[in-house]
C-alpha positions as CSV (number, residue, x, y, z in Angstrom):
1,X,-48.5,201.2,36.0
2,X,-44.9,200.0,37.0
3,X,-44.0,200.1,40.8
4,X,-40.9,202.4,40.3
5,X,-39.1,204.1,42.7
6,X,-41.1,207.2,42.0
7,X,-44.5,205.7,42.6
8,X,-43.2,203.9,46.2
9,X,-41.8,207.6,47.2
10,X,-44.9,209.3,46.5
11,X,-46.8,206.5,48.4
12,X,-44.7,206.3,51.3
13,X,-44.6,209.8,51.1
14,X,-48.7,210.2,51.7
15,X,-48.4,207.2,54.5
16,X,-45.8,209.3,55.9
17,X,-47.8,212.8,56.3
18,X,-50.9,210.8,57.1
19,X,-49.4,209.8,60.1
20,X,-47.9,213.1,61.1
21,X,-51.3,215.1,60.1
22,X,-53.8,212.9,59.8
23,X,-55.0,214.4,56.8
24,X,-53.1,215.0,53.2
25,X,-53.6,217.1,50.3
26,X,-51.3,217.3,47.0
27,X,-49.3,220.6,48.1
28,X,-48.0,218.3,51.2
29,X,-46.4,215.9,49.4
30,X,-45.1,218.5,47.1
31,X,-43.8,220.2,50.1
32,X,-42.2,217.4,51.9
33,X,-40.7,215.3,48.7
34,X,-39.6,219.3,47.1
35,X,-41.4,218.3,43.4
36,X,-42.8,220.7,41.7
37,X,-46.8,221.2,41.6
38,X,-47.6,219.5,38.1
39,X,-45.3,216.8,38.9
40,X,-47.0,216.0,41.7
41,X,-50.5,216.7,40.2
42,X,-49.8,214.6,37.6
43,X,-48.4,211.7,39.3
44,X,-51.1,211.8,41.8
45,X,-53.4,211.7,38.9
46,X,-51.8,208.1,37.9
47,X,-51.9,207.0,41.0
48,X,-55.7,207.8,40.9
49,X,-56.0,206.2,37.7
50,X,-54.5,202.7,38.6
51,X,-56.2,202.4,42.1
52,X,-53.6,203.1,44.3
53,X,-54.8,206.5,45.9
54,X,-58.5,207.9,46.0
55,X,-59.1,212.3,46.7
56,X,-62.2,213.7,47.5
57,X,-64.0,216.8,46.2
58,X,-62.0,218.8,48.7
59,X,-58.5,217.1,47.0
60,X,-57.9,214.9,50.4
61,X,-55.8,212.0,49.5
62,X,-56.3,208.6,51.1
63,X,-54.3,205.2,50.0
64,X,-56.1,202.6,49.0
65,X,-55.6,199.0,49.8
66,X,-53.1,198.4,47.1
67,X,-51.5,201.7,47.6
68,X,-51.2,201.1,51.2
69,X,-49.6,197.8,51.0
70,X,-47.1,199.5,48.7
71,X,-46.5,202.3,50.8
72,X,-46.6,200.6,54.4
73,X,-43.2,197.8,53.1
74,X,-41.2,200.9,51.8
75,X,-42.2,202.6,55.0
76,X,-41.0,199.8,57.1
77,X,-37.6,198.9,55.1
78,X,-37.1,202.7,55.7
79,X,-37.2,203.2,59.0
80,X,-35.4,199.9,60.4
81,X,-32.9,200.5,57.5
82,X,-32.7,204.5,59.4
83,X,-32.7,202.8,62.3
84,X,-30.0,200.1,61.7
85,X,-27.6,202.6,59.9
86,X,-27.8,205.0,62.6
87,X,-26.4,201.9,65.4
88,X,-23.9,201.4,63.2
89,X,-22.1,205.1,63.5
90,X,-23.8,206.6,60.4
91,X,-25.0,210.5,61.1
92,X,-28.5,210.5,61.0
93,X,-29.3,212.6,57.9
94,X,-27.0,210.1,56.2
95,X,-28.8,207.0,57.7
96,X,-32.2,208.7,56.2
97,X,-30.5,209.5,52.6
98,X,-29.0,206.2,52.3
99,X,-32.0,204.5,53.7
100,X,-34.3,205.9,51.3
101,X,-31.7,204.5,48.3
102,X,-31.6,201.2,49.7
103,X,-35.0,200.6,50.3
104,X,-35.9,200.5,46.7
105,X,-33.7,198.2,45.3
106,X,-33.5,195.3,48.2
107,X,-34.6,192.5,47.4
108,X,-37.5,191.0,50.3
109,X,-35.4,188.4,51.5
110,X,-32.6,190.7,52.0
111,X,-34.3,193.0,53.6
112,X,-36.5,189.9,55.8
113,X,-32.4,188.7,57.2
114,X,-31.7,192.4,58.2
115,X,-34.8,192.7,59.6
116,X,-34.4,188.9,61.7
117,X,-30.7,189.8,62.6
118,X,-31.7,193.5,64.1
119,X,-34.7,191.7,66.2
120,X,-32.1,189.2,67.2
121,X,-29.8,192.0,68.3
122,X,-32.2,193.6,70.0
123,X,-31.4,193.9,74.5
């Protein structure tokens, strides 16, 4: 399985609600990303498939390793990249939209000199 954009969101997107809920099922993530259900039931089924998410009988989702790796460096560019475009003047909603674009595509040691310049800035 490629690591597309697609597969990062719906990783990220699991990381994300774990931390809010504790607990994640399939109709969360269809909720939060707005996907339908057998997009989401199908993707999760590939993420199953190539060992990046496991469910239980009860269809609770849990990251594995791999997946978690994945999902916890998209999860980090998007929140300093939130973070950073919000100090800069952006509205928030934008900084979280814009985040989300840029945090696919940037390359790690673009995204390793943000982050070192940000720390540097920090009071």
């Amino acid at each position: 399985m490629t690591i597309n954009e697609s597969v990062e969101d719906y990783l990220e997107a699991i990381l994300m609600l774990k931390e809010e809920k504790g607990m994640v099922r399939s109709i969360d993530v269809v909720r939060l990303l707005n996907y339908s259900k057998p997009s989401i039931s199908r993707a999760m089924s590939r993420l199953r498939e190539n060992g990046y998410i496991t469910m239980d009988k009860e269809g609770w989702l849990d990251l594995t390793p791999a997946g978690s790796a994945i999902a916890e460096r998209i999860y980090e560019r998007h929140r300093l990249l939130t973070d950073w475009l919000i100090l800069l003047g952006v509205a928030p909603e934008v900084a979280r939209t814009d985040a989300c674009r840029m945090e696919h595509d940037m390359s790690a040691e673009t995204f390793s000199c943000i982050r070192a310049h940000i720390e540097h800035k920090k009071p």
